[in-house]
C-alpha positions as CSV (number, residue, x, y, z in Angstrom):
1,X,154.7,-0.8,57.4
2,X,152.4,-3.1,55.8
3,X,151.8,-4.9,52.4
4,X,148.1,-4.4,52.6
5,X,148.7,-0.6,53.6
6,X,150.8,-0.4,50.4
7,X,148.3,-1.9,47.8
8,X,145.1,0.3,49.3
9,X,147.3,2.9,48.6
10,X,148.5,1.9,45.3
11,X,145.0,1.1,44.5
12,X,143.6,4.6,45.2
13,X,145.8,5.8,42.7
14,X,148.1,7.5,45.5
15,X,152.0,7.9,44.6
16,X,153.8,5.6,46.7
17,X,157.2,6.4,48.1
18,X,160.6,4.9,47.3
19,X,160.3,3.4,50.9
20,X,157.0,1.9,50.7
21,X,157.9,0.2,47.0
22,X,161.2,-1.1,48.7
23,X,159.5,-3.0,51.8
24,X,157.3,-5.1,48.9
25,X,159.9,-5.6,46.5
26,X,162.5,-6.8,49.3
27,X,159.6,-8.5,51.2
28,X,158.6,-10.3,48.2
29,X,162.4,-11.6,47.0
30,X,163.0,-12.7,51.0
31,X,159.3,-14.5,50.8
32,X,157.6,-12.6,53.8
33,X,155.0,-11.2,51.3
34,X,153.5,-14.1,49.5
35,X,152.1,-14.2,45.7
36,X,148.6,-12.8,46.5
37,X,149.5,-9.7,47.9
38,X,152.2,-8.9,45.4
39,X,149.6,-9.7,42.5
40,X,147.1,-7.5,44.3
41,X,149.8,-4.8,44.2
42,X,150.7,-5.5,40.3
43,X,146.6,-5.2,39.3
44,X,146.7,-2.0,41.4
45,X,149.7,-0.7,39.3
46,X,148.1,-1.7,35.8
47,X,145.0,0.0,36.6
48,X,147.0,2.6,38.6
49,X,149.8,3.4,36.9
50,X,152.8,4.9,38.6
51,X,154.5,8.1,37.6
52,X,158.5,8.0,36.1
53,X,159.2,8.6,39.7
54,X,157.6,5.7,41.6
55,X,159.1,3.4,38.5
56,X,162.5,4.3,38.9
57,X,161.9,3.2,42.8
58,X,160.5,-0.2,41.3
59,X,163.7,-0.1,38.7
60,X,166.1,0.8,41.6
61,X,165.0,-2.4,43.9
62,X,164.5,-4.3,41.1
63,X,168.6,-3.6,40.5
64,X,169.4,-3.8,44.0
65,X,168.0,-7.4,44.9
66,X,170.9,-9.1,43.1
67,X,174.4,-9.1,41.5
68,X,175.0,-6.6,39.2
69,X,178.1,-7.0,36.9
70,X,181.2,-5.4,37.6
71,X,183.1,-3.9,34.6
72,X,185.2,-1.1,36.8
73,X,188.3,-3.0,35.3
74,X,187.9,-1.3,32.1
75,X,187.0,1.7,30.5
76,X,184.3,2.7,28.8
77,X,181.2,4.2,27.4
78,X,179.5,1.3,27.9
79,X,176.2,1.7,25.9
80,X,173.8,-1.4,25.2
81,X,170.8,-1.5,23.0
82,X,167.2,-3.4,23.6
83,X,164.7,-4.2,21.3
84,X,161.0,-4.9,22.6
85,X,160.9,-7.6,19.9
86,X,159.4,-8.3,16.5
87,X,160.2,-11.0,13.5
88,X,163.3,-11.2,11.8
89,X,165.1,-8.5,14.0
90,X,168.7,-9.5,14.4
91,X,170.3,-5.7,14.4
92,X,171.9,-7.1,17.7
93,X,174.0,-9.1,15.8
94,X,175.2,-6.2,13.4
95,X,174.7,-3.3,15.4
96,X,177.2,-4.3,18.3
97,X,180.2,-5.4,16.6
98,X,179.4,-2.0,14.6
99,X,179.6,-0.3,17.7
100,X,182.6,-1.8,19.2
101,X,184.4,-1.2,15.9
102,X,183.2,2.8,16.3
103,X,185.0,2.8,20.1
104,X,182.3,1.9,22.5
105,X,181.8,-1.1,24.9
106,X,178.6,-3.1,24.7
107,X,177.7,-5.3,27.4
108,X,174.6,-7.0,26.1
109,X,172.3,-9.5,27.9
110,X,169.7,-11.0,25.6
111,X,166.8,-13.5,26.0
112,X,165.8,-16.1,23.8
113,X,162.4,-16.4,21.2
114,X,159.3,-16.9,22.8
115,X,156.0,-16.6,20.7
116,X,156.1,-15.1,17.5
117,X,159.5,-13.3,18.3
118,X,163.0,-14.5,17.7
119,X,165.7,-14.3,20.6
120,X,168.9,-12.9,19.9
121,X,170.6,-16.1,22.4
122,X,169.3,-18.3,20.0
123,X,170.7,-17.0,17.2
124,X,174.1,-16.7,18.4
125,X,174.0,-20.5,19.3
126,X,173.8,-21.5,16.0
127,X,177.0,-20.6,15.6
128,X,178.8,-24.2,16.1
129,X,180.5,-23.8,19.5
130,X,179.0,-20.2,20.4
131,X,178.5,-19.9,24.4
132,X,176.1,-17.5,26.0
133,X,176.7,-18.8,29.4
134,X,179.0,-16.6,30.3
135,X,180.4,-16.1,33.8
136,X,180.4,-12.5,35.2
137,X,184.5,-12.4,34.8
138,X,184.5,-14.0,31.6
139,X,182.0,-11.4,30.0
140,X,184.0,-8.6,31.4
141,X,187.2,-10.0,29.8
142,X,185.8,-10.3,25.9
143,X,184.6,-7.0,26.1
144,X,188.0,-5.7,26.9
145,X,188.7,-8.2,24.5
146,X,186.3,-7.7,21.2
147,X,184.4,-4.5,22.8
148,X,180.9,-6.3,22.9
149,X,179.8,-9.7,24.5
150,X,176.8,-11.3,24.5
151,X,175.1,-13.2,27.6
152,X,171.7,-14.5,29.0
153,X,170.5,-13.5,32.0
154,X,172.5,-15.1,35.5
155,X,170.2,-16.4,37.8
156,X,171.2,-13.8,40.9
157,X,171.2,-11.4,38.6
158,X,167.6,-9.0,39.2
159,X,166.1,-11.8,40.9
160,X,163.2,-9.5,41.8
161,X,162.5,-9.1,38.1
162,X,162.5,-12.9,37.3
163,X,159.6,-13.3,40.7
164,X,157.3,-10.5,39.4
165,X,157.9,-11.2,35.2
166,X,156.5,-15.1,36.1
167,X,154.0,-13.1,38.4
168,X,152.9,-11.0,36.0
169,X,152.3,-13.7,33.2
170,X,149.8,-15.3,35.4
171,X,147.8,-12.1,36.9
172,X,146.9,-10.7,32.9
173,X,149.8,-7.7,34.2
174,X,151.7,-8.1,31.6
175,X,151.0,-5.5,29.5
176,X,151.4,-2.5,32.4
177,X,154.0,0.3,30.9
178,X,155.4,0.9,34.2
179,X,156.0,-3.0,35.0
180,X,157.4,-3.3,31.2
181,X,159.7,-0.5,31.7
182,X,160.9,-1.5,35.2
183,X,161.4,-4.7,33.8
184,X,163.5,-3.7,31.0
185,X,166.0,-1.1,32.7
186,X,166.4,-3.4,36.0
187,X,168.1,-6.2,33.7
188,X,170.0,-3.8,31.5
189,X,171.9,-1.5,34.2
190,X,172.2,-4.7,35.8
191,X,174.8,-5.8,33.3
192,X,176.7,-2.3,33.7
193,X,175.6,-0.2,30.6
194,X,175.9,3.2,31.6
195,X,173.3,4.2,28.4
196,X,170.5,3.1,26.8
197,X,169.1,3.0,23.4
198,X,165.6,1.0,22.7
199,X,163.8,-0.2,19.8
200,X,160.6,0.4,20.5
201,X,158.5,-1.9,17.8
202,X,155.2,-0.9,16.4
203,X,153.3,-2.8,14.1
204,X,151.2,-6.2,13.7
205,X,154.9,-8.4,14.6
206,X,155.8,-6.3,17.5
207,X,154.2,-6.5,21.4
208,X,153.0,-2.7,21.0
209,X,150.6,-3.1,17.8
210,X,149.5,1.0,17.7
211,X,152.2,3.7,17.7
212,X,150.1,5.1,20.4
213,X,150.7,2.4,22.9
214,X,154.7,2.2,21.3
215,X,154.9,6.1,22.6
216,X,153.8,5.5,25.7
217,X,156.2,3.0,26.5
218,X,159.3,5.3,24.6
219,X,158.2,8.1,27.2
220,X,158.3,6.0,29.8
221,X,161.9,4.1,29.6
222,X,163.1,7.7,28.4
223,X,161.3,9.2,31.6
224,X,162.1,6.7,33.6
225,X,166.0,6.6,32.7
226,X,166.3,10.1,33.1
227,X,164.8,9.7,36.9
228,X,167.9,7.0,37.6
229,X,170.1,9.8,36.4
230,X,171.2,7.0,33.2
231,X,171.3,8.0,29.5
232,X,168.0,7.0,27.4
233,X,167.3,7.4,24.0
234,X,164.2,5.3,22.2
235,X,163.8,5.0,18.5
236,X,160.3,4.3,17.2
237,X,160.2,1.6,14.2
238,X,158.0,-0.2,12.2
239,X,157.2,-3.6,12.7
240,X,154.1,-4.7,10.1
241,X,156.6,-6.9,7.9
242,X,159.4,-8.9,8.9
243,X,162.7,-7.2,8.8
244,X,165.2,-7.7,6.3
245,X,165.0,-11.1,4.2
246,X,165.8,-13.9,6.8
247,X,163.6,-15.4,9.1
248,X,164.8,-18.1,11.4
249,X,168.0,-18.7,14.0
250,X,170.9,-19.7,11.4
251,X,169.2,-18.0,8.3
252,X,169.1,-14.6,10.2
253,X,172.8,-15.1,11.5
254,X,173.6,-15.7,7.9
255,X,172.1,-12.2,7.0
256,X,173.8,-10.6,9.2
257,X,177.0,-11.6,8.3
258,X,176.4,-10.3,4.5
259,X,175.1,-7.1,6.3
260,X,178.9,-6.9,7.8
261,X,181.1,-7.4,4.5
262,X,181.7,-11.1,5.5
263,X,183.7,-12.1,2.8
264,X,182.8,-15.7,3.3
265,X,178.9,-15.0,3.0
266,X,179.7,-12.6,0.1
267,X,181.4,-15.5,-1.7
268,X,179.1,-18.5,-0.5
269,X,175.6,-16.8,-0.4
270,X,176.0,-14.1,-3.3
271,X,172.3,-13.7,-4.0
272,X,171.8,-12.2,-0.5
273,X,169.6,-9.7,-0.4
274,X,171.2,-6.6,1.3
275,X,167.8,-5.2,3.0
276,X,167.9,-1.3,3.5
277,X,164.9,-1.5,6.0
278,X,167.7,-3.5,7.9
279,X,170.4,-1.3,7.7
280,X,168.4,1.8,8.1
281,X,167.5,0.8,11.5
282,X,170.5,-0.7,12.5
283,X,173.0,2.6,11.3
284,X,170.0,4.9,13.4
285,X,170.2,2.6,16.3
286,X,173.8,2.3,16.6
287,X,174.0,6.0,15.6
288,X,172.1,6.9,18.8
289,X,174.6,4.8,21.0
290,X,177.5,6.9,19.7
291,X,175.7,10.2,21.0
292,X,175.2,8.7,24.0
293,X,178.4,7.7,24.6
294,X,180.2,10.8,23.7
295,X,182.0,9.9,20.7
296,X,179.7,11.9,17.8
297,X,178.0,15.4,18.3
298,X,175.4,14.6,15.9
299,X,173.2,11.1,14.9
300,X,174.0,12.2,11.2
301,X,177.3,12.4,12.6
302,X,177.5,9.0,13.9
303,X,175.9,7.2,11.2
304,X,178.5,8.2,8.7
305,X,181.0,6.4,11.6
306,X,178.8,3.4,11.8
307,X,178.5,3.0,7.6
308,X,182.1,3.8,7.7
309,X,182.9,0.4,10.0
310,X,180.9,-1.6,8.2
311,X,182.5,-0.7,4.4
312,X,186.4,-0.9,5.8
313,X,185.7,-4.2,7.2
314,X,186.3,-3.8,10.7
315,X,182.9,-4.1,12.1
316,X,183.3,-7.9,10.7
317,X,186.4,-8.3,12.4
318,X,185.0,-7.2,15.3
319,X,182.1,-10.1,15.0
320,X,184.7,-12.4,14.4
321,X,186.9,-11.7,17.1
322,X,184.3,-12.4,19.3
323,X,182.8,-15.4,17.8
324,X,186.4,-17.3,18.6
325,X,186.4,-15.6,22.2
326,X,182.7,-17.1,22.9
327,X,183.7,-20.5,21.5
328,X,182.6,-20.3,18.5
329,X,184.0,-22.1,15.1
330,X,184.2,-19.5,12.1
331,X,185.6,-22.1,9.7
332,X,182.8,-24.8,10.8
333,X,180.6,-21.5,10.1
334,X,181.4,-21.2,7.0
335,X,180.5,-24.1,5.9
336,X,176.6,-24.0,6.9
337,X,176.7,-20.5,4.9
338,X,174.2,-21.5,1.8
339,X,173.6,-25.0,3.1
340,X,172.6,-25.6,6.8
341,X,168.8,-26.1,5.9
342,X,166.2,-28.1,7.1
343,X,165.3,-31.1,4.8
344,X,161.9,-30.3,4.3
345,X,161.2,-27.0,1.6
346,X,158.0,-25.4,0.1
347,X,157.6,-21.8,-0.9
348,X,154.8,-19.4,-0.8
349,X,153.7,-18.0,-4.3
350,X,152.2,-15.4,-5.4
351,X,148.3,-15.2,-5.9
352,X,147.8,-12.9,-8.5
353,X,149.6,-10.0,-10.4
354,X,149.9,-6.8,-9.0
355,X,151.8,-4.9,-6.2
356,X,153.2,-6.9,-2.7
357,X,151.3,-4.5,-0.6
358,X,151.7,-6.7,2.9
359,X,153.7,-9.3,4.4
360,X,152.1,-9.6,7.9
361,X,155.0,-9.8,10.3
362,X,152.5,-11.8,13.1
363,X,151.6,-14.8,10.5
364,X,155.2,-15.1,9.4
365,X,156.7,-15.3,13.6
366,X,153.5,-17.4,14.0
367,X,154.5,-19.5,11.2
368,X,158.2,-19.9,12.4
369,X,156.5,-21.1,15.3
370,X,154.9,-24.4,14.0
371,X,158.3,-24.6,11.7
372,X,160.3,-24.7,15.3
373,X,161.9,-21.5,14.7
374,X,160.0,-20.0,18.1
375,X,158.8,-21.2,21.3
376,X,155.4,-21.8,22.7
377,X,156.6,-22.2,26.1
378,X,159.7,-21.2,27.5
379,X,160.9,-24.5,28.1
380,X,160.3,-25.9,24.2
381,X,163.2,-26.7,21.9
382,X,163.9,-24.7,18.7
383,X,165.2,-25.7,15.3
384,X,168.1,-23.5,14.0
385,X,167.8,-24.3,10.8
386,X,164.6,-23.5,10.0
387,X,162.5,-20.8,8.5
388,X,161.7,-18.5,5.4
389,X,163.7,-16.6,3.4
390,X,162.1,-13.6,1.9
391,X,162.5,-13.0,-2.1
392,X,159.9,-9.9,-2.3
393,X,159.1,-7.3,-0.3
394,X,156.1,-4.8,0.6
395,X,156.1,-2.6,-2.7
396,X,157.6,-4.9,-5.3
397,X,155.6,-5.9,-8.4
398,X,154.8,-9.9,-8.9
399,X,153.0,-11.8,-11.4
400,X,150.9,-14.7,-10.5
401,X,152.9,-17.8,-9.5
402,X,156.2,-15.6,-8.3
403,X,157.7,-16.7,-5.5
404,X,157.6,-14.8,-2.6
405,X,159.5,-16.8,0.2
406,X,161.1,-19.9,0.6
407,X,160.2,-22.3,3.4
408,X,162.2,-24.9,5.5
409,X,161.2,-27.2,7.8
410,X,161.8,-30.9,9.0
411,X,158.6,-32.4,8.6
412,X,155.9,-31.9,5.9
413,X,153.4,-30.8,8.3
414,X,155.2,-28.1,9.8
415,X,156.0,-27.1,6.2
416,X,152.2,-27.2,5.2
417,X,151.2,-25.2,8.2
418,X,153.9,-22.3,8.5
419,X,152.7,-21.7,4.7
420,X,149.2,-21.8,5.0
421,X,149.9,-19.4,8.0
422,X,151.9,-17.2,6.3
423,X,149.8,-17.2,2.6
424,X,146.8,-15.6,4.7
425,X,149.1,-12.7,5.7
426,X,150.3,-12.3,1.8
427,X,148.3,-8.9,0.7
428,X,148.5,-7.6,-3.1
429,X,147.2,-4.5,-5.1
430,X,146.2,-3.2,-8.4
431,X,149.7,-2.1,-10.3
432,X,150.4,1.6,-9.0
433,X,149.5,0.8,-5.6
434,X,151.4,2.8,-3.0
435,X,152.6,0.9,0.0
436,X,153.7,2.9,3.2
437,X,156.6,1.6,5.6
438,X,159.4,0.9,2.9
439,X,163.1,1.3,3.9
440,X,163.2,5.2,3.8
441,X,160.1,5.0,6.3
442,X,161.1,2.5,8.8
443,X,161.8,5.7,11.6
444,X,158.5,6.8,13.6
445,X,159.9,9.1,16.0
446,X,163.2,9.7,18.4
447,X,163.1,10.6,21.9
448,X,166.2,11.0,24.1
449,X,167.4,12.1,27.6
450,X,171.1,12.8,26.7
């Protein structure tokens, strides 16, 4: 068998076989089939495609050419949710202690901001004292412990993925549905879920800008899943404004704790904004996970569960329980609620009088960006606490001069530029407009394999 055999193949738009994708995945991890061939092979595939079959070959190897975590110790369902990113989304951080708190396990490995998209690691380290650097055992343990953990990505863990991802990024591949989907599901039955639920984004802030394209890719991990014999639903949502009424690593932490019945950010942030297009997504999410893991017959069903956690207060105990077992300091925690803010503010007013028809969800990431909230490169540092807090949304009415958001930043460049950025996003209408996507909205479509 040869590599060049396999990319004429691929390249003719033949269906290659779970054989032929094994010799260049495992040929490519061991380095007997260098960079050119492989990224001969991944222009064939964009071009190409591959059907669910031949990517649940690629998923399988993908698996297969590392560690995988072991978490036969303890009993499940273990069900974990992935977004495909967007601005302001931090249902992670509600929707997992939610779903411990409603029975399951949720093993969850998340990544870190890059572009205009937060990272859910990030977050979580603003937490004084939060670790994601979790050893394999040590994961296992809190969720027998709190019923959820949160990690980053081990370095022998889908090695495979890792090689082709920085492969991809340099061969304009990026953007393939079957390499996106492979991608995804190699690193997430990796960590032991036995189901999936995604967040498939669509919208001006999320990497799949037309439902269309979002679709494809919600077929595709369903598909795909269901080809592995795993447990996939994906849940279409909107992604043209930010979500909820944080933006930022500590600010969007702080959120979510209100969005939990924290007492503490009850009493110390009271004018929180308790965003519906927030909840609504996170209760449908986490709804989903409870089908798939057996413990609700219906998402109706389940969503009165995951409502249910969150009002009794032991979806919050849940977060807190697991903040001490990953390090964390809830008193020193506490304190930042209301206060830990960049020195530098400014606010974004607005225009004219009328209706708040858009906040575009790409200038506000983008904004974040120059504020230090994101990452141009992988390697760059970010600020945690930085960004906007959102005081309108898409459908209220303003008058001239309101303000819409607040900004912080440390320097008064970075201030000046995240609000130019984000003013040019800032739409408004005659009074009466209409504006589509408001919290009753924020569900496209479902699709499942359960």
């Amino acid at each position: 068998m040869r590599a060049l055999d396999i990319v004429m193949k691929k390249r003719q738009g033949e269906i290659l076989s779970a054989e032929e994708i094994a010799f260049l995945v495992r040929g490519y991890v061991d380095g007997s089939i260098p960079d050119y061939q492989v990224s001969a092979f991944l222009m064939a595939v964009f071009f190409q495609d591959m059907t669910p079959e031949e990517t649940g070959y690629l998923t399988r190897e993908m698996i297969d050419s590392g560690r995988t975590i072991d978490l036969s110790a303890l009993s499940g369902p273990f069900i974990d949710k992935h977004s495909t990113g967007g601005v302001g989304d931090k249902v992670s951080l509600i929707l997992a202690p939610v779903a411990a708190a409603c029975g399951l396990k949720v093993p969850m490995m998340s990544g870190r901001s890059l572009g205009h998209t937060g990272g859910t690691l990030d977050k979580l380290e603003s937490i004084p004292g939060y670790r994601t650097d979790l050893t394999s055992q040590r994961f296992a343990e809190i969720i027998g412990q709190c019923g959820f953990a949160m990690t980053g990505q081990s370095s022998d863990v889908v090695p495979a993925d890792r090689k082709l991802y920085a492969l991809r990024d340099v061969t304009a591949t990026v953007e393939s549905i079957p390499l996106i989907t492979s991608s995804i599901l190699s690193k997430k039955f990796a960590e032991g879920a036995d189901a999936l639920v995604f967040d498939v984004k669509t919208g001006s802030g999320a990497f799949m800008k037309t439902p269309e394209d979002a679709r494809r890719l919600a077929r595709a991990l369903v598909d795909t899943g269901e080809s592995l014999g795993k447990k996939v639903a994906a849940v279409l949502t909107r992604m043209e404004a930010p979500l909820g009424s944080k933006v930022g690593n500590f600010l969007e932490v702080e959120e979510s704790l209100a969005m939990l019945n924290c007492p503490e950010a009850l009493t110390r942030v009271p004018n929180d904004r308790r965003s519906d297009d927030l909840l609504n997504v996170t209760i449908r999410l986490t709804a989903w996970m409870l089908v798939a893991g057996g413990l609700a017959g219906t998402v109706d069903e389940a969503a009165q569960q995951c409502r249910a956690a969150i009002d009794d207060g032991s979806a919050w105990a849940r977060m807190e329980e697991n903040i001490r077992a990953q390090g964390g300091d809830p008193a020193a925690l506490y304190e930042r609620l209301g206060t830990f803010r960049a020195p530098v503010a400014g606010t974004i007013p607005a225009a004219g009088d009328g209706v708040l028809t858009g906040i575009d969800a790409y200038a506000v990431g983008m904004g974040g960006v120059y504020l230090g909230a994101g990452r141009n490169t992988a390697t760059d540092d970010v600020h945690p606490d930085v960004g906007f807090e959102l005081l309108r949304k898409p459908g209220d009415t303003v008058a001239a001069g309101d303000v819409i958001m607040n900004v912080w930043g440390h320097t008064d460049e970075a201030v000046r530029q995240a609000v130019d950025t984000v003013q040019a996003g800032v739409t408004i209408g005659e009074a009466g407009t209409t504006v589509d996507g408001g919290p009753d909205e924020m569900i496209l479509e479902e699709l499942s394999a359960l």
